[in-house]
Wavefront OBJ file of the C-alpha trace (Angstrom):
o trace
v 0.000 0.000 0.000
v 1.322 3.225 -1.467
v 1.154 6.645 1.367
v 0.460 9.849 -0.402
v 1.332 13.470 -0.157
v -1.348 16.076 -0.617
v -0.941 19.829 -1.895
v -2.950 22.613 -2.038
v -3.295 26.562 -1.699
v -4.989 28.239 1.299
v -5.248 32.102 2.523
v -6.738 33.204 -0.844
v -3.337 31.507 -1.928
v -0.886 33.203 -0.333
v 0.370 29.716 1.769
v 1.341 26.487 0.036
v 0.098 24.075 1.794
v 1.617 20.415 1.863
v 0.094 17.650 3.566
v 2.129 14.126 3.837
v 0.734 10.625 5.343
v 4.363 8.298 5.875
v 2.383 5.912 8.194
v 2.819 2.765 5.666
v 6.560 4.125 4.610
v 7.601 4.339 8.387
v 6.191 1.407 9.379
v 7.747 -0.671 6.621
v 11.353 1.167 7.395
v 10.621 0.083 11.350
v 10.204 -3.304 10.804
v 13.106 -3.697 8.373
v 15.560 -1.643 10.405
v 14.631 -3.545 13.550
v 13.635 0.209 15.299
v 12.522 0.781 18.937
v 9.694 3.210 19.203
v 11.880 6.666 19.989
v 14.397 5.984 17.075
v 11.491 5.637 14.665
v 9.576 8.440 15.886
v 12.894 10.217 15.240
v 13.875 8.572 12.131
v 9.851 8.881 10.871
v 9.906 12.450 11.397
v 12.819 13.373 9.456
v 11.550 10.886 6.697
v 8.375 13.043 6.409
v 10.033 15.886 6.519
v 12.373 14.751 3.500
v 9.791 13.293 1.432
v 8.044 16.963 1.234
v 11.614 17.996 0.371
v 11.528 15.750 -2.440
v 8.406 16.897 -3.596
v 10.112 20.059 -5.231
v 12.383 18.260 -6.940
v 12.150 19.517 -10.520
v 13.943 16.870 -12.988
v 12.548 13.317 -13.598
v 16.368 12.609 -12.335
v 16.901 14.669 -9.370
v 17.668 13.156 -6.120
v 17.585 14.468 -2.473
v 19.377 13.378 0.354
v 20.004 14.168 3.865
v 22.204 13.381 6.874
v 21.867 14.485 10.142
v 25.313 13.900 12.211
v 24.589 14.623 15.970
v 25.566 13.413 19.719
v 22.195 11.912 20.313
v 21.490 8.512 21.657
v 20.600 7.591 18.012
v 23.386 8.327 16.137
v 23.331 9.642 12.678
v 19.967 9.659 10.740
v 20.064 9.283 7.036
v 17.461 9.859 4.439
v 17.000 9.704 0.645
v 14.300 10.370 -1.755
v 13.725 11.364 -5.707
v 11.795 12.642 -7.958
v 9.344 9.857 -7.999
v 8.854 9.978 -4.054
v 10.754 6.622 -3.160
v 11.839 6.783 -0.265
v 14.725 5.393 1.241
v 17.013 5.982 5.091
v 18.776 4.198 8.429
v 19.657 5.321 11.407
v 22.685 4.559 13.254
v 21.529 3.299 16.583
v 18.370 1.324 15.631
v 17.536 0.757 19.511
v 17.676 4.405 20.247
v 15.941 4.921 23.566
v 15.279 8.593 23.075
v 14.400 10.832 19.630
v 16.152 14.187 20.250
v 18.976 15.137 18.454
v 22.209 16.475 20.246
v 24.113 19.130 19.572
v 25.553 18.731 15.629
v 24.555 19.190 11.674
v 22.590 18.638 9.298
v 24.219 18.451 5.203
v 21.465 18.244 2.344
v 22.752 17.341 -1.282
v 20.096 18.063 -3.688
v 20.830 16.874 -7.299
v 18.607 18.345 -10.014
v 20.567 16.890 -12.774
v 21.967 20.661 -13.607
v 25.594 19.594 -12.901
v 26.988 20.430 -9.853
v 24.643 19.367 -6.868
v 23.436 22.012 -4.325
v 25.474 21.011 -0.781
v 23.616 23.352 2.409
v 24.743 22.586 6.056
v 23.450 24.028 8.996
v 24.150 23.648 12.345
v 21.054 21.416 14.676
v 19.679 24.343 17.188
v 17.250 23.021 18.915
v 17.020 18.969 19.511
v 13.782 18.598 17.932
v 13.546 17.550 14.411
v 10.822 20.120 13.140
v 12.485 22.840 14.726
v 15.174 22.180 13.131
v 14.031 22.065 9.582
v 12.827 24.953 9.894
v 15.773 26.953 10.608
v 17.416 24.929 8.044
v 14.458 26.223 5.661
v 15.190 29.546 6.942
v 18.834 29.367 6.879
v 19.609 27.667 3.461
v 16.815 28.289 1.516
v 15.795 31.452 2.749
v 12.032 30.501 2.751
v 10.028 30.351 6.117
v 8.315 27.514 6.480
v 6.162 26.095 9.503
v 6.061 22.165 10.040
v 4.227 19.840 12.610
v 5.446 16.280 12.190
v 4.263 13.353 14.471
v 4.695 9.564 14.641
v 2.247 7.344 16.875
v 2.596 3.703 17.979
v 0.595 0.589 19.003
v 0.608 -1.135 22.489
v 3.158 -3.370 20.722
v 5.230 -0.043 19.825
v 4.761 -0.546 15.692
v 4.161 3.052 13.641
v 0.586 3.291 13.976
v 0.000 7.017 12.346
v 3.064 9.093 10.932
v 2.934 12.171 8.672
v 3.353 15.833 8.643
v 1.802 19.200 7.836
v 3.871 21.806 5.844
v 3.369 25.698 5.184
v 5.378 28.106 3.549
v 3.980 31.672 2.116
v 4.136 32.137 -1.127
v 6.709 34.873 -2.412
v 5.380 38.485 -1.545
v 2.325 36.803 1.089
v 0.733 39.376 3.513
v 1.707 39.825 7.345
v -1.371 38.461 8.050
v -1.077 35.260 5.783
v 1.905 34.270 7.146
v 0.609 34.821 10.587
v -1.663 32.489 9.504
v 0.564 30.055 8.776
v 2.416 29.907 11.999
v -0.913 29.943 13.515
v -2.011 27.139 12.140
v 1.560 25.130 13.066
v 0.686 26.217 16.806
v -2.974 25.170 16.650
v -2.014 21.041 15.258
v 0.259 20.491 18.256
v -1.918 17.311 18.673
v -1.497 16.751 14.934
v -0.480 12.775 15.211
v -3.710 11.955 17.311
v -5.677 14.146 15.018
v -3.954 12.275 12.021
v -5.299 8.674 13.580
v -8.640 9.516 14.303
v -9.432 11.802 11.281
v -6.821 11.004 8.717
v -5.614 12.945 6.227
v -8.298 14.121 4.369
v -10.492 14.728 7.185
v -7.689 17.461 8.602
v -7.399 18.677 5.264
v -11.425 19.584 5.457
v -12.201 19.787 9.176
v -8.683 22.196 9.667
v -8.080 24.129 7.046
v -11.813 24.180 5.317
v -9.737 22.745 2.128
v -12.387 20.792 -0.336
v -9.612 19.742 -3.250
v -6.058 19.024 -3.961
v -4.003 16.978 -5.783
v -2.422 13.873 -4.622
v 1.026 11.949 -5.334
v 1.070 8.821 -4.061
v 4.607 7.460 -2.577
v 6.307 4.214 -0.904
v 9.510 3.127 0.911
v 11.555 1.959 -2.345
v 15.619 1.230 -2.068
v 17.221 1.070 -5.304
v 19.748 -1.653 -4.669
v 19.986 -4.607 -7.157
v 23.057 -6.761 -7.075
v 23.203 -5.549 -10.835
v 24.322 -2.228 -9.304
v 26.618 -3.551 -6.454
v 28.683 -5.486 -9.255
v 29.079 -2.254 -11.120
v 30.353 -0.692 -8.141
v 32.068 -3.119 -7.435
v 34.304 -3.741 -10.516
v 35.598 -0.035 -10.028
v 37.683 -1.151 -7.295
v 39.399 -2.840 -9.937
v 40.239 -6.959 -10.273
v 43.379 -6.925 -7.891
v 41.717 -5.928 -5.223
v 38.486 -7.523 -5.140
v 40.856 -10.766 -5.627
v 42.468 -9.681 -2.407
v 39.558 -9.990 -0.340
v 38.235 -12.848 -2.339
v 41.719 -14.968 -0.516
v 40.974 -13.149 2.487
v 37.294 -13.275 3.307
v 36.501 -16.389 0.967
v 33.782 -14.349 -0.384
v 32.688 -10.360 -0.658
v 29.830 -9.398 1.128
v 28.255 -6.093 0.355
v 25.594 -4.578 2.754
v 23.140 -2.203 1.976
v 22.097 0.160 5.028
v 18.755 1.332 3.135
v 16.829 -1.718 3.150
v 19.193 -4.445 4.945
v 20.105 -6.833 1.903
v 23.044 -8.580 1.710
v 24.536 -9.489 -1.613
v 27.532 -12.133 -1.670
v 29.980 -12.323 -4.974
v 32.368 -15.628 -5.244
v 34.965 -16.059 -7.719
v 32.392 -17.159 -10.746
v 31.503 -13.928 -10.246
v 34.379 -11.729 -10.307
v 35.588 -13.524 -13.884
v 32.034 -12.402 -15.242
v 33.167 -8.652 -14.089
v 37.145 -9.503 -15.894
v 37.105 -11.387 -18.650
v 40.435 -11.733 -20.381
v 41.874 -13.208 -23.402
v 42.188 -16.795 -25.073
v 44.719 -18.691 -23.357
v 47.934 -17.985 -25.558
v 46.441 -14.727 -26.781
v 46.931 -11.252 -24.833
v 43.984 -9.191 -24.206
v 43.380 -6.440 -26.293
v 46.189 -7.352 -29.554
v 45.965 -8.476 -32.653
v 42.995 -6.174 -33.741
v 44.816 -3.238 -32.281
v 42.593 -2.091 -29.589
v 42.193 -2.347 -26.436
v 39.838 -4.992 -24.623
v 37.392 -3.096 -22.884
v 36.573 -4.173 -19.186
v 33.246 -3.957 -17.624
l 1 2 3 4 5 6 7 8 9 10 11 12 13 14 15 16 17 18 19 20 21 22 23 24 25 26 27 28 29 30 31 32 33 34 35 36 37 38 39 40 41 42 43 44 45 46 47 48 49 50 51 52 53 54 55 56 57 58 59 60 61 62 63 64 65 66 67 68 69 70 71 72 73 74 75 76 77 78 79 80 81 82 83 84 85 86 87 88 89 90 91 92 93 94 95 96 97 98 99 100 101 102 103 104 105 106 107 108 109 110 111 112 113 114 115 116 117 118 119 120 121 122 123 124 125 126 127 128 129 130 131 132 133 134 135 136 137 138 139 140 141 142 143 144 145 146 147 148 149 150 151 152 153 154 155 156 157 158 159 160 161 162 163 164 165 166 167 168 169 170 171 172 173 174 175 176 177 178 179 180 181 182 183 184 185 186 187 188 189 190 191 192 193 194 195 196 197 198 199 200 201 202 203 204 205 206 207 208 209 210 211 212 213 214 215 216 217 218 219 220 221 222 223 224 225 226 227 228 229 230 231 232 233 234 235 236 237 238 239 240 241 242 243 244 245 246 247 248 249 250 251 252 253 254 255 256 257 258 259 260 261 262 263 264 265 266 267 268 269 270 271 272 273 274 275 276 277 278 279 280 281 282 283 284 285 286 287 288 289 290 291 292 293
């Protein structure tokens, strides 16, 4: 089942308004990464929070990702998403018995398949994870922007509700509409319980009087195959992946995102190498080079 991020206008237009249910995405990235309740209250919010990120990505290619390095209990959080709203993270300490973040940064590399990708750090001011959006809203993109995130769990401590509300005024917005907008940020303090019992489409109505918007549906999705690995893999080059081959007996890769492992023998490294004929050097007697891949 696919969550979905809803957008719309509000104060005569003058506030973009961006509503996101993560409860299925959250969930799913709990029970892979083995999470306690606090670290994927933690980890849920700043997924939420990157998937609206995402949602302004402008290229069919572009790709968002953030990491958040602090001296919390959990450890580093990272997060991923593109275009196409697949969504994709860990955190460090998966047993985390706390979600605030300690004193530290937060680095977001936003590729919009221009060329060089857009790298903005800011330092983590305040411990909580909306907070702290903000000011990196405020700070790197120089756009004010109010967000309530909130992630609520079971008796047996499994994601039961998780999502967000974002608002940012419009370029040139009144005073008063982007009073408004903090306003409303203040007002959905019990956002997560709100999110349970009405959902999303009922706070969309109920809250903010809205009657339509568009929606774009979105999923946990890691973009591992061991296609890929090989390819990254055969850029270390043949020597070395030889070496570990005589070391390790076999190379095990390990992908944080989604927990697969993906083991390559011997059979497998000759697929990525292939040389010559016996008797006949690679890359002579036609005068070019053998090309490896």
């Amino acid at each position: 089942m696919s969550d979905k991020l809803l957008r719309t206008l509000i104060e005569d237009g003058q506030v973009s308004l961006v509503a996101v249910n993560s409860t299925e995405t959250v969930r799913h990235a709990q029970i892979i990464h083995g999470m306690s309740a606090p670290a994927a209250r933690l980890f849920g919010r700043v997924l939420t929070a990157m998937t609206y990120m995402s949602c302004w990505l402008k290229e069919e290619t572009g790709e968002l990702s953030a990491s958040i390095k602090h001296r919390g209990e959990a450890g580093e959080v990272c997060v991923s998403g593109d275009s196409r709203l697949r969504m994709r993270g860990y955190i460090y300490n998966p047993a985390a018995s706390t979600d605030v973040l300690g004193k530290g940064y937060m680095t977001v590399v936003r590729d919009d398949d221009y060329g060089k990708p857009f790298v903005g750090t800011c330092e983590l001011v305040d411990g909580d994870a909306d907070k702290d959006f903000e000011y990196y809203y405020r700070l790197s993109e120089q756009l004010p922007t109010y967000i309530r995130t909130d992630v609520l769990f079971d008796e047996r401590g499994l994601c039961k509700a998780a999502g967000g509300i974002f608002l940012q005024p419009m370029p040139g917005a009144s005073e008063i509409a982007v009073q408004a907008a903090q306003n409303f940020r203040e007002q959905l303090s019990d956002f997560g319980e709100r999110l349970e019992k009405q959902g999303m489409d009922g706070i969309l109505k109920a809250f903010f009087g809205v009657k339509e918007w568009t929606e774009t549906p979105f999923a946990y999705g890691c973009r591992c195959s061991r296609e890929y690995i090989a390819g990254v893999l055969s850029s270390m080059g043949e020597k070395e992946l030889r070496d570990i081959l005589r070391s390790e007996g076999k190379i095990n890769v390990h992908c944080h995102y989604c927990g697969s492992d993906y083991d390559f023998f011997e059979s497998d490294i000759d697929k990525m190498f292939p040389h010559a004929p016996e008797g006949e050097e690679a890359g002579k007697g036609d005068g070019r080079e053998t090309e490896r891949i």
